[in-house]
N, C-alpha and C positions, 0 to 999 in steps of 0.2 A: 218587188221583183220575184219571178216565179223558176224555177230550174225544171227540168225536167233531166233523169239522167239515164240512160238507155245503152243496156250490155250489147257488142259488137256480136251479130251472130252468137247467142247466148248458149243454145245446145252446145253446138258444135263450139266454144270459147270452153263449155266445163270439159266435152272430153279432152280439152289437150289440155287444164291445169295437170293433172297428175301422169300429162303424156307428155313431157317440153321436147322429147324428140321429133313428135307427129309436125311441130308447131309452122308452118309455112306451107305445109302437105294439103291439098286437096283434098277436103272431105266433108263426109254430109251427115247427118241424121233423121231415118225414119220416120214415118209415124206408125203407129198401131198394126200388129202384125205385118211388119216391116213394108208396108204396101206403099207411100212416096214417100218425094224427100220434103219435109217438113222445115229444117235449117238445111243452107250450105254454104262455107266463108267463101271470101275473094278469089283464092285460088280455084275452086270447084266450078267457079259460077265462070268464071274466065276460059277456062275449058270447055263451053257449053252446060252444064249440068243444068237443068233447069227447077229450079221452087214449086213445089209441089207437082211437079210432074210423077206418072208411077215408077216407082224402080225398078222393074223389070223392064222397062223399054230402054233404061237409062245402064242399066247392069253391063252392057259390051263396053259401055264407054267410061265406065266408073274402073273396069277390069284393064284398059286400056292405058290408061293414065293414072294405074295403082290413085287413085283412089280409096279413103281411109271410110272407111263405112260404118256406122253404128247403128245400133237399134237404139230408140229414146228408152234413156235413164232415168227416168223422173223421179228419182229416190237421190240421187246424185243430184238432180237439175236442181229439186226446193233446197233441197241443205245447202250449197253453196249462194242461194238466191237466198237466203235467209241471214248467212254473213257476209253476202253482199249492200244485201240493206243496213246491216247494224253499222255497217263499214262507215256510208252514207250518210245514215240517222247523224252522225257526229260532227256532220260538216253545216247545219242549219237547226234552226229551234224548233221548225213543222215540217213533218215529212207523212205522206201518205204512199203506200207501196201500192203504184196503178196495175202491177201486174208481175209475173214471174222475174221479168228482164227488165221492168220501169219503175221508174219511181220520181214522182213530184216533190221538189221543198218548197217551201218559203224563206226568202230571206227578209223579211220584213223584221224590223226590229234591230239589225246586222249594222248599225251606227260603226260599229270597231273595225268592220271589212275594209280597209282603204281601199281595195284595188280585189274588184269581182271576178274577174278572168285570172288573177293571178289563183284567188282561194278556189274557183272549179280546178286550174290545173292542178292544185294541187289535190284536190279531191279525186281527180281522174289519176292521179301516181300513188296516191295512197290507194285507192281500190287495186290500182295491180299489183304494189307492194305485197297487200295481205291477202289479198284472193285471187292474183292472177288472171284478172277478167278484164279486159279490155271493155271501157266504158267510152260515153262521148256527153258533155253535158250542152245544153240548152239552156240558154234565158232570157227571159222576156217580160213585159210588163203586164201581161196576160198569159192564161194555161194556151192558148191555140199560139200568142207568139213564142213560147216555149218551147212547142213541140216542132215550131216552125223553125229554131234554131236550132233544135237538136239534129233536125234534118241536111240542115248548112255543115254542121260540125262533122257531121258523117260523109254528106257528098263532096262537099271543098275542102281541098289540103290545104289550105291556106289560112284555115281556122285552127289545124291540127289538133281537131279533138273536141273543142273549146268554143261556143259562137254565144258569145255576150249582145244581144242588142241592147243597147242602153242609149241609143239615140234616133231621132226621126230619120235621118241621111240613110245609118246602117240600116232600119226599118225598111226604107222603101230600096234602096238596093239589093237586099233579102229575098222581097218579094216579088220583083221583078224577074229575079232568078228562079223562081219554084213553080215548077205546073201548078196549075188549082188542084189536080186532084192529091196534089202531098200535101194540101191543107187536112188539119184536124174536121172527120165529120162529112169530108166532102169524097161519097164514094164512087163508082162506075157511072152509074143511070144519073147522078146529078151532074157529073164531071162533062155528060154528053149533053144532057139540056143545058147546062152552063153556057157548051161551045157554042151552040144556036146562037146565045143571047153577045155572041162575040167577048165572051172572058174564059181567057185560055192561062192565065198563068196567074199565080197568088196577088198578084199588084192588081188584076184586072178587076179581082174580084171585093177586096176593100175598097176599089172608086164604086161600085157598086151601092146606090141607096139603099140603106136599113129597109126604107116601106118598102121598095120596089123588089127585094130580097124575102122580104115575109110575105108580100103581095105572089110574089111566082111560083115561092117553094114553100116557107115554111117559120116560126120563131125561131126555128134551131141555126137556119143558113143567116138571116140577121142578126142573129147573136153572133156566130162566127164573122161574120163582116166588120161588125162592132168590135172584135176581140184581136181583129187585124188590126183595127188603127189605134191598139191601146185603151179600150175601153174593158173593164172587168165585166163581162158577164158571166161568168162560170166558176164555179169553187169545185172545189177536188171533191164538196161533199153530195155532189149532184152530175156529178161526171159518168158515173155507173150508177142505173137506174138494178133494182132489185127484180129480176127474173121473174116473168109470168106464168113460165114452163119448165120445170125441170127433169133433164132428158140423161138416161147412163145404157149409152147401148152401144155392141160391142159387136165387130164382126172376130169369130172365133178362130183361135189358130188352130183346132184340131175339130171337125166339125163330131157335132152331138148326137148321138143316135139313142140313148138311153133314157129313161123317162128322172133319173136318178140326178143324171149329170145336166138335165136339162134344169130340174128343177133349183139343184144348187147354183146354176149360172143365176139365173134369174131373181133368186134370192138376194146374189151377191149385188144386183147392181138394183136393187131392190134397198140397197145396205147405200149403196153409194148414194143413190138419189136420197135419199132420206137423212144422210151427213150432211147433204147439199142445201137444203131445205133450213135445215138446223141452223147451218154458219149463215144463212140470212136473214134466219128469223120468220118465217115463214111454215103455213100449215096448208098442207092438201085436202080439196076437199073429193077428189075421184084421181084415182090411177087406170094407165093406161099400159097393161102387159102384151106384149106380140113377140111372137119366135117365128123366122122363116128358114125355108132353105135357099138354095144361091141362085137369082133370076136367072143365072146359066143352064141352072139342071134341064133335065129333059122335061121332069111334070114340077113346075116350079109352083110353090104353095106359102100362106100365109093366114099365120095362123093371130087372133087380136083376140082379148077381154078387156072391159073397162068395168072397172071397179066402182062403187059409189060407197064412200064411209058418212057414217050418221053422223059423225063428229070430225070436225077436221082436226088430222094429224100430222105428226111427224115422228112418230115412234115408230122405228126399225121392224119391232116383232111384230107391229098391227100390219106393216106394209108385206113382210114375210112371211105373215096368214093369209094374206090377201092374195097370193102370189103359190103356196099352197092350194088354196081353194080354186083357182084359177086354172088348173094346170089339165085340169081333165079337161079342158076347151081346148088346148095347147098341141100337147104330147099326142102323134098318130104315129104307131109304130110303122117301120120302113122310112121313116123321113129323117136325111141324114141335114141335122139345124146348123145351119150357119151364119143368120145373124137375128142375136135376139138384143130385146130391150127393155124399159122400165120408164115411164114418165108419168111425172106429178104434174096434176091440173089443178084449174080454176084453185091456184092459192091466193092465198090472204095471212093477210097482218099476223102473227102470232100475238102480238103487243093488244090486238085490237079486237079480238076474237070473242065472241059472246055464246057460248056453251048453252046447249040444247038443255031447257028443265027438263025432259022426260028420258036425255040421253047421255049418261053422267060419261065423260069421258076417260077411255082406258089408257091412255097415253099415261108413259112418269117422265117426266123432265127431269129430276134429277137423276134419276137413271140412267136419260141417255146423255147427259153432262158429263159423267163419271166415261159413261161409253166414248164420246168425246175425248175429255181428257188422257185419258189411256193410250189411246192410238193417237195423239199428237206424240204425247211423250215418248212414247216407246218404238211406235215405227205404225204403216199403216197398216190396217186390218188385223193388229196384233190381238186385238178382240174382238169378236164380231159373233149373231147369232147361229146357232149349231147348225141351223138349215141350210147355210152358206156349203158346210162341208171341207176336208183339207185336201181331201187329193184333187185337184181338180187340174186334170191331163186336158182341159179343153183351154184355160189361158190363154190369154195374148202370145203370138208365135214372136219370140226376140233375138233371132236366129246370131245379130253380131253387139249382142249386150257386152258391155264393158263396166268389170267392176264395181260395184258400191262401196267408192273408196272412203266415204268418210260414214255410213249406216246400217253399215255392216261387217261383225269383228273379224269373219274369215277373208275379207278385202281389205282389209286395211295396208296400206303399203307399206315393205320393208325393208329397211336402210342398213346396207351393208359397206364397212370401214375398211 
């Protein structure tokens, strides 16, 4: 049996641990220069507030029904998502973290568990216990019945929190309840060619033949068909395929006019992409640099280089020379930049990489491990290369940031007797 366990509206769940007064209030969080709302719980969403709608169309009605607003915390969101997981890890012998707010176990092996839905409830009271986060667990005999019961635990109060399938009856009662498209995998454009084919809800779609499934769409939707009726096709270890592109671009909160401030932005995510690359094991072999200004201006301009390295990398300083050299294609003075970026192409293996004889490569790996390690430990960008720069007045605009109450010593909260 498979769990999956999934934080209730996760953003918007960490700002109210260290808010218990907010806690029932209507409110949402951000995304990236405050531009929509990205999370919003029960109450927000019950008021009209719309998921990902922009927030300024939504601002009269957010001010309206006091509405609690935040900018994303992401320094807050992973530290508490990190003792959320530990929380978890405790409750099975295989745990894989699918994502900031998810996380899959295994209970295989779990012979001592008398009673499944009793040790999830209790793994969903111990997570609020110790970190306050309102969780809802999932299980199934498969990863897609998992995430299908995670979805029951969330929409039916009758599960309260908790949706164990552990038999055929509860299996097809399930799925007779769920649209196809809250299947795992099954998104828009399939969810409509589905409906032609006359399957409109999870049940429709495991009577569905495996050949005739692979025959119309695809391996992936026959494996999901298969994985409705209890068949394993999918491990956690092949659930997230490894990125063929990696992209760090930013619309600016304070637009760029300097050749100075242009260049340290670009470095910076210059920095990011190439972190990115690292944690999957992966080496670039061409980047691709572009700065523009905002399609609204009046002479709207775009400006692109693509890089070619002789040897594929993923060292920081080769991509922040790269990004250096680049810049005189870039930078036209009068142009005020507003959204720039950085992406890694045509990568490949690092594991599996065969190095040019004539072109000894300049990359150190154990350099940028060290670089790695640092800024896990300590906080992010605590190190980073000089070309990044520190005053940088162009940042993310995070106009209703709250706190970094557990990452930062001048936020940490203080308890007065």
């Amino acid at each position: 049996m498979f769990g999956l366990i999934d934080a209730n509206s996760f953003y918007v769940s960490c700002e109210m641990v260290f808010r218990p007064d907010l806690r029932g209030l209507p409110a949402i969080v951000l995304s990236n220069n405050d531009g929509c709302c990205v999370a919003i719980n029960r109450a927000a969403k019950s008021i009209g507030v719309k998921k990902f709608a922009p927030y300024f169309e939504q601002q009269y009605l957010c001010k309206q029904h006091n509405v609690q607003v935040f900018s994303s915390n992401y320094e807050l969101y992973a530290d508490l998502s990190a003792k959320m997981m530990q929380v978890i890890g405790r409750f099975a012998p295989e745990q894989y973290v699918y994502s900031i707010d998810e996380s899959f176990v295994s209970f295989k092996g779990c012979a001592a568990i008398a009673d499944l839905t009793a040790h999830c409830a209790q793994l969903r009271r111990t997570v609020w216990r110790e970190c306050r986060l309102p969780v809802c667990v999932g299980v199934g005999e498969t990863l897609t019945l998992a995430k299908l019961a995670n979805h029951a635990a969330k929409q039916l109060a009758q599960y309260q929190g908790v949706c164990v399938i552990d038999n055929d009856a509860l299996r097809i009662e399930i799925l007779k309840l769920m649209s196809v498209d809250e299947v795992w995998g099954i998104g828009r454009k399939l969810t409509v060619k589905l409906g032609l084919l006359g399957v409109h809800t999870a049940y429709d779609l495991a009577q569905l033949a495996p050949k005739v499934a692979r025959q119309h769409f695809s391996i992936e939707v026959e494996r999901t068909v298969r994985e409705l009726n209890g068949q394993i096709c999918k491990t956690w270890h092949n659930t997230k395929a490894d990125k063929q592109q990696i992209f760090s671009t930013r619309s600016l909160g304070e637009r760029i006019t300097t050749r100075d401030h242009l260049h340290q932005a670009l470095a910076k995510h210059a920095g990011i992409a190439a972190a990115k690359a690292r944690e999957q094991g992966s080496l670039c072999k061409s980047m691709v640099v572009f700065a523009a200004n905002s399609p609204h201006d009046k002479q709207p301009v775009y400006f692109k280089k693509v890089v070619q390295f002789a040897c594929a990398t993923d060292d920081s300083r080769e991509l922040c020379a790269a990004v250096s050299e680049a810049l005189s294609k870039l930078y036209l003075p009068g142009v005020r930049y507003y959204r720039i970026g950085v992406g890694l192409l045509e990568l490949c293996a690092k594991a599996s990489q065969q190095h040019d004889l004539f072109n000894a490569p300049k990359s150190d790996p154990k350099l940028m491990e060290v670089l790695d390690v640092l800024n896990q430990r300590y906080g992010h960008d605590m190190l980073h290369v000089a070309a990044q720069g520190n005053d940088q007045h162009w940042a993310m605009r995070r106009q209703f940031l709250s706190p970094q109450y557990t990452t930062r010593w001048s936020d940490i909260p203080t308890i007065k007797t």
